[in-house]
Each structure stands twice: as structure tokens, then as C-alpha cells.
N, CA, C and O atoms as CSV, one atom per row, in Angstrom:
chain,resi,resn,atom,element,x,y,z
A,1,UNK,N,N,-72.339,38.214,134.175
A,1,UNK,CA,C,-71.500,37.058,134.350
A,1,UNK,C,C,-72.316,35.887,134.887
A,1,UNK,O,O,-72.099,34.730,134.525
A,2,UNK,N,N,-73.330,36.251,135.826
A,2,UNK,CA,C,-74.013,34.904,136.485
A,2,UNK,C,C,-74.897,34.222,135.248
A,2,UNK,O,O,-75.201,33.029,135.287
A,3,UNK,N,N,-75.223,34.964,134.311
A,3,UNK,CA,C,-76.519,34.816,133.448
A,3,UNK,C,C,-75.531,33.487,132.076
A,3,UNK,O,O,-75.968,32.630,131.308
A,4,UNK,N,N,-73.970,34.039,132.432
A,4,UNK,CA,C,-72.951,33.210,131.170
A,4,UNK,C,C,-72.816,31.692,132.273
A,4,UNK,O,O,-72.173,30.799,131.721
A,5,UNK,N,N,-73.206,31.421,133.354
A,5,UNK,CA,C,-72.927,30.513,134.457
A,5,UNK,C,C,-71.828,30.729,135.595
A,5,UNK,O,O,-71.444,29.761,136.251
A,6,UNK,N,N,-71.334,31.995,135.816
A,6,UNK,CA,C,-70.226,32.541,136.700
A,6,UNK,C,C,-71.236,31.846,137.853
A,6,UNK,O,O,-72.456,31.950,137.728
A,7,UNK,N,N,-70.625,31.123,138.999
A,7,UNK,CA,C,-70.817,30.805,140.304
A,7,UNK,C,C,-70.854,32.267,141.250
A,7,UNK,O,O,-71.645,32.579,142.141
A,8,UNK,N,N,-69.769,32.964,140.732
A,8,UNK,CA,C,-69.381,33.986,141.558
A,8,UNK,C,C,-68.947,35.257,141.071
A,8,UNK,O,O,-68.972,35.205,139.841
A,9,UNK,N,N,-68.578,36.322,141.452
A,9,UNK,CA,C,-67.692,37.677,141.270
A,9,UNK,C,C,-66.579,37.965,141.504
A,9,UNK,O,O,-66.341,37.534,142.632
A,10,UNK,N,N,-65.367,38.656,140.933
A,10,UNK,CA,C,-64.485,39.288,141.807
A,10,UNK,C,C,-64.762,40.716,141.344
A,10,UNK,O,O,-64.940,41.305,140.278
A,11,UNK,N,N,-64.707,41.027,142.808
A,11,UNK,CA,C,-64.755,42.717,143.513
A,11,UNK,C,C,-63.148,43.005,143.473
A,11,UNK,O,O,-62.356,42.290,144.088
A,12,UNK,N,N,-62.881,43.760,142.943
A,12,UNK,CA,C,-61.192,44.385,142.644
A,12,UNK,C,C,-61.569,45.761,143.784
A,12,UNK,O,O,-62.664,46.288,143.983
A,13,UNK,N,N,-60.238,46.080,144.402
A,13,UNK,CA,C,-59.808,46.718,145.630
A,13,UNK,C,C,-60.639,47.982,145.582
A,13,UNK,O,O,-61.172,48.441,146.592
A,14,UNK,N,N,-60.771,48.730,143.956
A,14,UNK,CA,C,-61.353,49.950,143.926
A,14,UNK,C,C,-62.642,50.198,144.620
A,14,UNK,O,O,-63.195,51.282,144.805
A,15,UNK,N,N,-62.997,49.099,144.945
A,15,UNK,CA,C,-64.803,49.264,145.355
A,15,UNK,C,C,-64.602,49.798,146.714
A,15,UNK,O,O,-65.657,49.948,147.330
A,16,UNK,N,N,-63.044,50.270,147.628
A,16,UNK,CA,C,-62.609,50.788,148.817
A,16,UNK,C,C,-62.676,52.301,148.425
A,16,UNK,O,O,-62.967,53.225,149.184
A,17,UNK,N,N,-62.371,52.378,147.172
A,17,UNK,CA,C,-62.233,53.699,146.852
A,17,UNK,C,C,-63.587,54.860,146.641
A,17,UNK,O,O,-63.566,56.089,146.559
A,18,UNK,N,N,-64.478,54.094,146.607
A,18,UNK,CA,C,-65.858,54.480,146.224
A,18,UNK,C,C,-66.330,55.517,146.850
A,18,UNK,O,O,-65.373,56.217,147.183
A,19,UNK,N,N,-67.351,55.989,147.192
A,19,UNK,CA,C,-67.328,56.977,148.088
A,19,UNK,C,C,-68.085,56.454,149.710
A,19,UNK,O,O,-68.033,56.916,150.850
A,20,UNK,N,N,-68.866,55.099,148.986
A,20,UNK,CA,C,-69.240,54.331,150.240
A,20,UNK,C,C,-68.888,52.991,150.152
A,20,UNK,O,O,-69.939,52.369,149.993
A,21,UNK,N,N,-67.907,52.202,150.175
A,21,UNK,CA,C,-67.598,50.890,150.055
A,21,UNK,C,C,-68.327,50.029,150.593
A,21,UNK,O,O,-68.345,48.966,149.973
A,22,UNK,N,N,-69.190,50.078,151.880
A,22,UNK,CA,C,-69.865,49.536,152.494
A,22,UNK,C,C,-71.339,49.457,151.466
A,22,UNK,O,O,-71.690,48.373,150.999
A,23,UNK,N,N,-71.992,50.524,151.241
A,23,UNK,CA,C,-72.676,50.588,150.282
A,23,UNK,C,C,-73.181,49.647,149.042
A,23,UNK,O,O,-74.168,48.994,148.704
A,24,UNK,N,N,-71.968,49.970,148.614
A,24,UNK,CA,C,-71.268,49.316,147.229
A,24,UNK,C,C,-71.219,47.805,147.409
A,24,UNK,O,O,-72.125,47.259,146.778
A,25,UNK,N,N,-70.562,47.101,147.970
A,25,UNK,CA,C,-70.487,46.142,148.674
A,25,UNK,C,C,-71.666,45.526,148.983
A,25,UNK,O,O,-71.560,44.336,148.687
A,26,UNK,N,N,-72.921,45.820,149.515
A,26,UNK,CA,C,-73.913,45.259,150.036
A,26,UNK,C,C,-75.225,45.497,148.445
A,26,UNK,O,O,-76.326,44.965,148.299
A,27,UNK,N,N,-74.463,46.518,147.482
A,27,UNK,CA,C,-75.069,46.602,146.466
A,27,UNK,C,C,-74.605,45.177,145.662
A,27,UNK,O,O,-75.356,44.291,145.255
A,28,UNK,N,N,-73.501,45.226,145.591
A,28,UNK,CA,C,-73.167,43.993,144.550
A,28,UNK,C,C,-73.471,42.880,145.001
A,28,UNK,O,O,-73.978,42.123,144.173
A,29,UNK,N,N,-73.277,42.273,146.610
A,29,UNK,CA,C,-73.852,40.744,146.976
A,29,UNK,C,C,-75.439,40.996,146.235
A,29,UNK,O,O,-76.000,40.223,145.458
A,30,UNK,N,N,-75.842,42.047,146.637
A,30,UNK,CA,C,-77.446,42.053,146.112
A,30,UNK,C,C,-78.202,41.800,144.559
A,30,UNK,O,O,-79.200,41.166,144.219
A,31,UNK,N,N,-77.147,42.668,143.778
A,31,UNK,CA,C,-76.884,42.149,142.081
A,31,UNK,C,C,-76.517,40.863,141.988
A,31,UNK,O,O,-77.142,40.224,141.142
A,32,UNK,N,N,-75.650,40.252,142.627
A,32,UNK,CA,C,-75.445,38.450,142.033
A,32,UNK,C,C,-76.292,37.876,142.431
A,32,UNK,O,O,-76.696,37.015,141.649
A,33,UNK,N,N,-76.970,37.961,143.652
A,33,UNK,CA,C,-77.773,36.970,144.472
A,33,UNK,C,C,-79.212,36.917,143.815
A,33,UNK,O,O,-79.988,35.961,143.811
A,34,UNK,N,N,-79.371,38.076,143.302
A,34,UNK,CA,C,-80.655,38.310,142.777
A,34,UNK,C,C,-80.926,38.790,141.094
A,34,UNK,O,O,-81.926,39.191,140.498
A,35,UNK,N,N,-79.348,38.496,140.638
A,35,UNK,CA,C,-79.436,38.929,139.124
A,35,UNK,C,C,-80.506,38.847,138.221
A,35,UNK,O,O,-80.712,39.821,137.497
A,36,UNK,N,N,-81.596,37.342,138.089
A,36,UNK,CA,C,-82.354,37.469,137.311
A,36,UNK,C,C,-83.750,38.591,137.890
A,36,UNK,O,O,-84.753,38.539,137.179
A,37,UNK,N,N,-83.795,39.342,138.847
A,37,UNK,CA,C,-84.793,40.217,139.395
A,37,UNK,C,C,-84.893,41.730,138.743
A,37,UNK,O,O,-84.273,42.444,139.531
A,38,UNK,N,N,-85.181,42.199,138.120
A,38,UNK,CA,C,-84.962,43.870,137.605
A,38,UNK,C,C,-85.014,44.435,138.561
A,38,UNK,O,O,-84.053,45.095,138.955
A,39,UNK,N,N,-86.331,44.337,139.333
A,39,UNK,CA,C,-86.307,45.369,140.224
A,39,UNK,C,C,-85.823,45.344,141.447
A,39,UNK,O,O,-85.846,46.361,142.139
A,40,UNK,N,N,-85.133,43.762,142.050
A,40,UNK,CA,C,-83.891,43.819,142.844
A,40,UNK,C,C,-82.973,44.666,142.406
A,40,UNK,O,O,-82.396,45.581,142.993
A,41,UNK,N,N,-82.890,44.275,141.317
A,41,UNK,CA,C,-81.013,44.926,140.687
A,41,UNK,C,C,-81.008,46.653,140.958
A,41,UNK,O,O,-80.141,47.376,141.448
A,42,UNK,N,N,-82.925,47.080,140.188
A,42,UNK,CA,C,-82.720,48.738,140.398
A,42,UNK,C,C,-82.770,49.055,141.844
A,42,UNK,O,O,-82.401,50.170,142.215
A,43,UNK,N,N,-83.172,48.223,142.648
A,43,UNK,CA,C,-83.484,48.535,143.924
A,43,UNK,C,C,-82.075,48.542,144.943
A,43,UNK,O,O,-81.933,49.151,146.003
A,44,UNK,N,N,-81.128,47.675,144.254
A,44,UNK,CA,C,-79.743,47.735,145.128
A,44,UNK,C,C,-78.736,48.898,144.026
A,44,UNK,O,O,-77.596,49.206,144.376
A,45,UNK,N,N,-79.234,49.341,142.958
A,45,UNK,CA,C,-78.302,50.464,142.530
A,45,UNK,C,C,-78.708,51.468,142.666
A,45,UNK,O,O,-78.244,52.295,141.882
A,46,UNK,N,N,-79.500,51.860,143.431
A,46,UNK,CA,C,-79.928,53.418,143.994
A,46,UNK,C,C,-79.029,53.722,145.059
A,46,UNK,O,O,-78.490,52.832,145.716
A,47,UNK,N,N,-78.854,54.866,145.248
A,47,UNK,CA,C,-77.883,55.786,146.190
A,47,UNK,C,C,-76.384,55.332,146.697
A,47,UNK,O,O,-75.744,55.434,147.744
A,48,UNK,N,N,-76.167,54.765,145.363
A,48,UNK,CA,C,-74.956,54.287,145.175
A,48,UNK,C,C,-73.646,55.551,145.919
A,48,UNK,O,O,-72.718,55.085,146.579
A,49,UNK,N,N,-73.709,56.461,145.788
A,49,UNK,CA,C,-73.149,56.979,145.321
A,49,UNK,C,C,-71.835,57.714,144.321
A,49,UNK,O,O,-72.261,57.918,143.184
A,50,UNK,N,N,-70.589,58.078,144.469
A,50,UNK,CA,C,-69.866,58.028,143.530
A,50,UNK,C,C,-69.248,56.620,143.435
A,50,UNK,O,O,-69.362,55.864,144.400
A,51,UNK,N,N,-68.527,56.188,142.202
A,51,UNK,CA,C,-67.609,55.229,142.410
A,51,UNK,C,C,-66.311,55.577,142.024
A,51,UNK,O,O,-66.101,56.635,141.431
A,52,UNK,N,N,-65.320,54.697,142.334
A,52,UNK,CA,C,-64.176,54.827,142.334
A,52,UNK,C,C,-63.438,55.980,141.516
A,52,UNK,O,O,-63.209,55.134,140.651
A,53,UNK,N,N,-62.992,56.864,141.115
A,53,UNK,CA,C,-62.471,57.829,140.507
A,53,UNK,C,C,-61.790,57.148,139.530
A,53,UNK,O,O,-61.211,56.126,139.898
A,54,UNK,N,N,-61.681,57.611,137.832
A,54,UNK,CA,C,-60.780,56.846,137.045
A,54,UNK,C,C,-59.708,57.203,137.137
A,54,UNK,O,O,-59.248,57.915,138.029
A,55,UNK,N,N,-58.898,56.538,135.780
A,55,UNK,CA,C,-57.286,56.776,136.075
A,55,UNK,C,C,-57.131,57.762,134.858
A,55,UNK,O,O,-58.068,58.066,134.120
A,56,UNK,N,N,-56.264,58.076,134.774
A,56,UNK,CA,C,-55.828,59.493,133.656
A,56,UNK,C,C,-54.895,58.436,132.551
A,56,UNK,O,O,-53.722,58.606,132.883
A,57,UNK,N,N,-54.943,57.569,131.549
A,57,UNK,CA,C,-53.567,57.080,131.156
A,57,UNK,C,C,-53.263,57.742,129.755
A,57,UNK,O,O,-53.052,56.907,128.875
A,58,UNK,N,N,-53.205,58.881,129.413
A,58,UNK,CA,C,-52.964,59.317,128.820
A,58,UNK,C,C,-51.404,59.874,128.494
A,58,UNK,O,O,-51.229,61.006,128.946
A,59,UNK,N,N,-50.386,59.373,127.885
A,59,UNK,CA,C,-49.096,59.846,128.240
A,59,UNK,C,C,-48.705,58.737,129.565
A,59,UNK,O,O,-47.550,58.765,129.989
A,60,UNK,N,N,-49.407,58.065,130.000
A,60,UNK,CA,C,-48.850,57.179,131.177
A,60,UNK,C,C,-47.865,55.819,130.203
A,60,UNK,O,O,-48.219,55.689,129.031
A,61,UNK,N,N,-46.908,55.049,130.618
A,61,UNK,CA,C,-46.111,54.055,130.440
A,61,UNK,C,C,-46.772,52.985,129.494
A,61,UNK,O,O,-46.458,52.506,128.405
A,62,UNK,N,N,-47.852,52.807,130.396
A,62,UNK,CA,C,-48.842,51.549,129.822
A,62,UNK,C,C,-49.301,51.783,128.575
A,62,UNK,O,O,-49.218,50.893,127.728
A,63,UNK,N,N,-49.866,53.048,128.273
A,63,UNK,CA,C,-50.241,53.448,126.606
A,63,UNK,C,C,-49.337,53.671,125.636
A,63,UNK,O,O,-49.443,53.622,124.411
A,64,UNK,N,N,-48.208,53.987,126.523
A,64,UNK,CA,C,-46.731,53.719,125.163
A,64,UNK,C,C,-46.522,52.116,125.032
A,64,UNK,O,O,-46.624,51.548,123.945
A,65,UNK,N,N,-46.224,51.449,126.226
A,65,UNK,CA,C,-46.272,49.597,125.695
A,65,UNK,C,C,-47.162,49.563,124.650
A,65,UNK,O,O,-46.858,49.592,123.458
A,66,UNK,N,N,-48.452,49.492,125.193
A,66,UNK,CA,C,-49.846,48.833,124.265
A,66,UNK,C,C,-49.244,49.607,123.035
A,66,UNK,O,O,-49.129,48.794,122.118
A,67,UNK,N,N,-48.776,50.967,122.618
A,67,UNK,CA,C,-48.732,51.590,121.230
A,67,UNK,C,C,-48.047,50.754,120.222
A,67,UNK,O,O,-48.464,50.316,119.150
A,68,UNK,N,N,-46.842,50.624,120.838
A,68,UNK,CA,C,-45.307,49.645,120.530
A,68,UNK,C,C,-45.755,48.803,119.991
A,68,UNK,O,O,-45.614,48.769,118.768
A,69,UNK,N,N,-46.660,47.515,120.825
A,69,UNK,CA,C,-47.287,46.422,120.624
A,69,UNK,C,C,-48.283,45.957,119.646
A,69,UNK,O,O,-48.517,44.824,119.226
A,70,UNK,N,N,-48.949,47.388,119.315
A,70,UNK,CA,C,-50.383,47.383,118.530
A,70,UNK,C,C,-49.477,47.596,117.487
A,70,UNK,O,O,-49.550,46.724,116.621
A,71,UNK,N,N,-48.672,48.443,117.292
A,71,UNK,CA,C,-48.269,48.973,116.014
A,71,UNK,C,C,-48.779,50.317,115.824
A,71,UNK,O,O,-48.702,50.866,114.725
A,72,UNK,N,N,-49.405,50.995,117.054
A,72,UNK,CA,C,-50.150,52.413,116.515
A,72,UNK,C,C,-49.392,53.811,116.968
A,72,UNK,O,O,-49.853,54.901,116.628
């Protein structure tokens, strides 16, 4: 996003869910601030550890709308 001219990021709530939010958090100021750097970027995505768990939407509400909608 910084590289299209984004000023900034939004971080959505899941990055609480992570397994270290604090982590995570001090990883991503480090990715924008330093985006054009490679080896900043690999250097703040090491020992990330897990992130947020996905969602299951299979049979969930939302994939019957979108079906309806798409036509599928």
C-alpha cells in the first residue's frame, strides 16, 4: 500500500487475536516505516508468531447472501 502512495495503514482488531499482538504490532509500524528496505521488512517478520486464527464460512449466512447475489 505505501509503494501505491498510502500515507498510512489500518490494523483491523484481529492483530489482538494473534498470538503476540504486541509483537505483531511493533512488526507492522516496522513494515510501513521501512517498506522500501528488504531486509528491514525480513528482519521485523521473524518470530512473528501465529496470527489471528481464520474464520470457517462455509455454510455460514454470509456465503448464502454472496451465492443469491452472484447467481451461484
Amino acid at each position: 500500500m505505501m509503494q501505491l502512495g498510502a500515507e498510512s495503514v489500518f490494523v483491523g482488531s484481529g492483530i489482538f487475536k494473534s498470538e503476540d499482538p504486541a509483537i505483531r504490532a511493533r512488526a507492522i509500524v516496522q513494515a510501513v516505516t521501512h517498506y522500501q528496505d528488504p531486509k528491514a521488512l525480513l528482519e521485523a517478520s521473524r518470530e512473528l508468531g501465529e496470527a489471528m486464527p481464520g474464520l470457517e464460512l462455509v455454510g455460514s449466512p454470509v456465503v448464502s447472501v454472496y451465492k443469491s447475489v452472484a447467481g451461484r
